[in-house]
DRENLUM-747352 format. One record per residue (C-alpha): chain; x, y, z; residue in one letter; residue number from 1. Coordinates in pm, whole numbers. Example, Ala and Ser with C-alpha at 12.3 -4.5 7.8 and 13.67 -1.06 7.14 Angstrom:
<recs>
> ch:east:north:up:aa:i
> A:1230:-450:780:a:1
> A:1367:-106:714:s:2
</recs>
This chain:
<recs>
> ch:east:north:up:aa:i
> A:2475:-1816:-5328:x:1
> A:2710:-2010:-5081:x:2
> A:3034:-2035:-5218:x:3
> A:3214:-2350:-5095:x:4
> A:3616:-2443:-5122:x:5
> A:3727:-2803:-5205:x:6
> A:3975:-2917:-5021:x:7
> A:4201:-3223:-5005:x:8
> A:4421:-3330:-4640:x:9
> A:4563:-3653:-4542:x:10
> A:4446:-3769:-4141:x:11
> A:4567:-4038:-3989:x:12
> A:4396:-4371:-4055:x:13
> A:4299:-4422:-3707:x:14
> A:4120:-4111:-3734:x:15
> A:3942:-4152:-4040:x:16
> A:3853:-4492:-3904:x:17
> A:3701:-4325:-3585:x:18
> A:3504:-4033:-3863:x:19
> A:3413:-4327:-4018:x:20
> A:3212:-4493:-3697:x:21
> A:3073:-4174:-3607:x:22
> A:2892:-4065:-3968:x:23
> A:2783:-4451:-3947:x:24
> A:2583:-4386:-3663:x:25
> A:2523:-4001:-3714:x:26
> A:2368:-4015:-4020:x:27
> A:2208:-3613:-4032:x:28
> A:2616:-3546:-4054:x:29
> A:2862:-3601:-4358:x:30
> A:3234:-3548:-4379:x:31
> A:3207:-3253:-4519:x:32
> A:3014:-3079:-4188:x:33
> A:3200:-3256:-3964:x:34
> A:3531:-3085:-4133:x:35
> A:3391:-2746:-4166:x:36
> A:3288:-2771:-3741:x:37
> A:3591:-2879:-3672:x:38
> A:3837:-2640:-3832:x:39
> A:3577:-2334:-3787:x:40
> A:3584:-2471:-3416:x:41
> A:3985:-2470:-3404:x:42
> A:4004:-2135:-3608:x:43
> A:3765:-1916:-3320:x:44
> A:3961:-2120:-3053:x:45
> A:4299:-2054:-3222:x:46
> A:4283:-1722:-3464:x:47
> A:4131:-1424:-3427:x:48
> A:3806:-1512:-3364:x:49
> A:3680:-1384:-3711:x:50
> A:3328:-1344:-3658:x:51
> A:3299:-1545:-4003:x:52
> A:3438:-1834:-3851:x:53
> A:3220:-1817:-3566:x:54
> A:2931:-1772:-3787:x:55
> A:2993:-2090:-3962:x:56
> A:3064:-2275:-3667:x:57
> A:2730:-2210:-3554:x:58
> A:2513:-2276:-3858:x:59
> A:2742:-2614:-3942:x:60
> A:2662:-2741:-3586:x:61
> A:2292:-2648:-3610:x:62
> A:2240:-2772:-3975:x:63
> A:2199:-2463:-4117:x:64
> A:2300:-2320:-4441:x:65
> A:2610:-2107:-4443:x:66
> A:2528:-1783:-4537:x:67
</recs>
């Protein structure tokens, strides 16, 4: 079983506006994938490169499930 975190931030309306345009015309992603890339992505570039990080990086920007 994957277990998943909910999580709630406040972005800047320009950026949710440009998230916005890109799901529109990406429609295999959702917000929720392009969040979990994104901070997995900043976490390996900016932490300590937990390999769990890296893992879900990888599956989240190949469509796969997180394991």
């Amino acid at each position: 079983m994957i277990a998943t975190v909910s999580i709630l931030a406040e972005i800047p309306e320009a950026l949710h506006e440009t998230l916005q345009s890109y799901l529109e015309s990406h429609p295999d992603w959702d917000q929720d994938r392009v969040f979990a890339a994104a901070l997995s992505l900043f976490l390996m570039q900016n932490g300590d490169c937990d390999r769990r990080a890296a893992r879900v990086y990888l599956d989240t920007l190949f469509n796969h499930a997180v394991k």
